[in-house]
C-alpha positions as CSV (number, residue, x, y, z in Angstrom):
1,X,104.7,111.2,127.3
2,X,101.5,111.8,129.2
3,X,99.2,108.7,129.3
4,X,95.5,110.0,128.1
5,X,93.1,107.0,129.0
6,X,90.3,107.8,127.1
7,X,92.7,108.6,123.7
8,X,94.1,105.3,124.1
9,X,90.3,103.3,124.5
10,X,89.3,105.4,121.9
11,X,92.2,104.3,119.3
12,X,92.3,100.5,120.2
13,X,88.5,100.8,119.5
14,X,89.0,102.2,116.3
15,X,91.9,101.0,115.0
16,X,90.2,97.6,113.6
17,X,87.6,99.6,112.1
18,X,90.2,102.1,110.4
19,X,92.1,99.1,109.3
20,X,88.5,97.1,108.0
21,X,88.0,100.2,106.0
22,X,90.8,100.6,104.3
23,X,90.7,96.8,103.4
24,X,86.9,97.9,101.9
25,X,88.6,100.3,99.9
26,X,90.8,98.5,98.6
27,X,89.0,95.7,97.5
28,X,86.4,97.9,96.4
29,X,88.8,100.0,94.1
30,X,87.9,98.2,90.6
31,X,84.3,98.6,90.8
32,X,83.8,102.3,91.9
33,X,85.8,104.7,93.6
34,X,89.1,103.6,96.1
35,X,92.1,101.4,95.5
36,X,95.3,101.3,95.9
37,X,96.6,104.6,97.0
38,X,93.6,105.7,99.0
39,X,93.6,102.2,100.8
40,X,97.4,102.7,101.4
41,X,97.0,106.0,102.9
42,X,94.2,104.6,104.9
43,X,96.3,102.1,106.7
44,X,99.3,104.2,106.9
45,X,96.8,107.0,109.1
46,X,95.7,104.5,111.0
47,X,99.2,103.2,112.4
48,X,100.2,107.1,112.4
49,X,97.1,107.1,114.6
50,X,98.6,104.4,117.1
51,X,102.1,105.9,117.3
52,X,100.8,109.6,118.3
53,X,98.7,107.8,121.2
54,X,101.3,104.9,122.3
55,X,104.3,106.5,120.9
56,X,107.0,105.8,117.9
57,X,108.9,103.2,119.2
58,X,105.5,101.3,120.0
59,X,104.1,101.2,116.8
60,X,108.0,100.2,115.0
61,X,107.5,97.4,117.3
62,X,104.5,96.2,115.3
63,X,106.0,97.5,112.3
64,X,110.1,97.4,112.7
65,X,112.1,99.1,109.7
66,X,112.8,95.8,107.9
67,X,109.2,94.7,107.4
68,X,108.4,98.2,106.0
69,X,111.7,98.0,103.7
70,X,110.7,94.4,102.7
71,X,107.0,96.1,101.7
72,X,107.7,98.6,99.7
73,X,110.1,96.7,97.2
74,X,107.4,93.8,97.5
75,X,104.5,95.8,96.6
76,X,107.0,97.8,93.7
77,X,107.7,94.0,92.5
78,X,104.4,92.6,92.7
79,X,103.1,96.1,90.4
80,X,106.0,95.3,88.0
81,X,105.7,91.3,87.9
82,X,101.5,91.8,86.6
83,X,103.0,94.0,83.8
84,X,106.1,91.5,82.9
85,X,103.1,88.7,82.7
86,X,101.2,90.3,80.6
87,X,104.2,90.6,78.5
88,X,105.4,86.9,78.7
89,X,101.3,86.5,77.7
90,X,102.3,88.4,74.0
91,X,100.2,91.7,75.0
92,X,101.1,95.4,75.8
93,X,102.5,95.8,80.0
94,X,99.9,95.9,81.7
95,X,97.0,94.9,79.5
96,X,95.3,92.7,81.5
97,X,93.1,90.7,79.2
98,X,94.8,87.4,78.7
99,X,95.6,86.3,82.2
100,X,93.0,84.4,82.8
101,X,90.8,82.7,79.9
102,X,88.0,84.9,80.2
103,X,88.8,88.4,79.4
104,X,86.6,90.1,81.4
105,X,88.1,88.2,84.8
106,X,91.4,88.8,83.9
107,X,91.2,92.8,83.6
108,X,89.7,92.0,87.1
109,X,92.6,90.2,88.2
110,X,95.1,92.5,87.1
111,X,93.7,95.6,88.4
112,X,93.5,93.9,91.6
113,X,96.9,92.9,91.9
114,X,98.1,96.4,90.6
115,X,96.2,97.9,93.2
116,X,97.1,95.6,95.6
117,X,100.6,96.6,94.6
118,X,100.2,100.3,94.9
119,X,98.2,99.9,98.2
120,X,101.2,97.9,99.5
121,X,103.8,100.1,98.6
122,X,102.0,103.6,99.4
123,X,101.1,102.3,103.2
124,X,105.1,101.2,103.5
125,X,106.3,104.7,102.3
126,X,104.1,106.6,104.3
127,X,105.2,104.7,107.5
128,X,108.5,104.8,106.8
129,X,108.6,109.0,106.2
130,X,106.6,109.1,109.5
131,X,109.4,107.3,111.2
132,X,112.0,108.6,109.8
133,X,110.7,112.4,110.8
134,X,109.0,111.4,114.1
135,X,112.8,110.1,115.4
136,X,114.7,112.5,113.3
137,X,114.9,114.8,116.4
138,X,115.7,111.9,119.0
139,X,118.9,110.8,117.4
């Protein structure tokens, strides 16, 4: 692989910004547009980003197969444990309003912990089919 100086100044410069953003839309995702899956797909681009300048086995040293693995159950679990709550609370799966004592935080908290779920798990997926079809050829 050809080392291009200026690509890889230009993505270390930018990859804490890509990253800051997706956090932004993630966090922003209850009140307007963003959440979850666009925040997921955010971070995934951005480490898809790092491995087409430094190369594959560069960015699954940041982000080895076990760590992604461990993710996307994690972020499946944590989506699925708000819901099992809820229903330990007495209400519907996923109905947010009793998990904290004033309604109106607790849809807030839920959502963000869904999202926060969804966001995990997309990111994880996404790395893990780039992998998996970016060293398909090498084995």
């Amino acid at each position: 692989m050809r080392e291009y100086l200026i690509l890889r100044v230009i993505t270390k410069l930018l990859f804490p910004f890509i990253l800051l953003f997706g956090l932004y839309v993630q966090f922003h995702g209850d009140f307007g547009p963003g959440g979850g899956f666009q925040a997921g797909v955010i971070f995934a681009a951005s480490f898809i980003l790092y491995s087409m300048v430094f190369g594959v086995q560069a960015a699954q040293r940041v982000l080895p197969d076990g760590i992604l693995r461990g993710a996307i159950a994690g972020g499946l679990l944590l989506y699925a444990l708000v819901g099992v709550v809820d229903l330990m609370l007495g209400v519907n799966y996923l109905d947010y309003s009793p998990m904290l004592t004033n309604p109106k935080d607790g849809q807030h908290l839920g959502i963000f912990l869904v999202e926060l779920g969804v966001g995990i798990t997309v990111a994880s997926v996404m790395m893990t089919m780039f992998f998996t079809f970016a060293t398909w050829r090498e084995e």
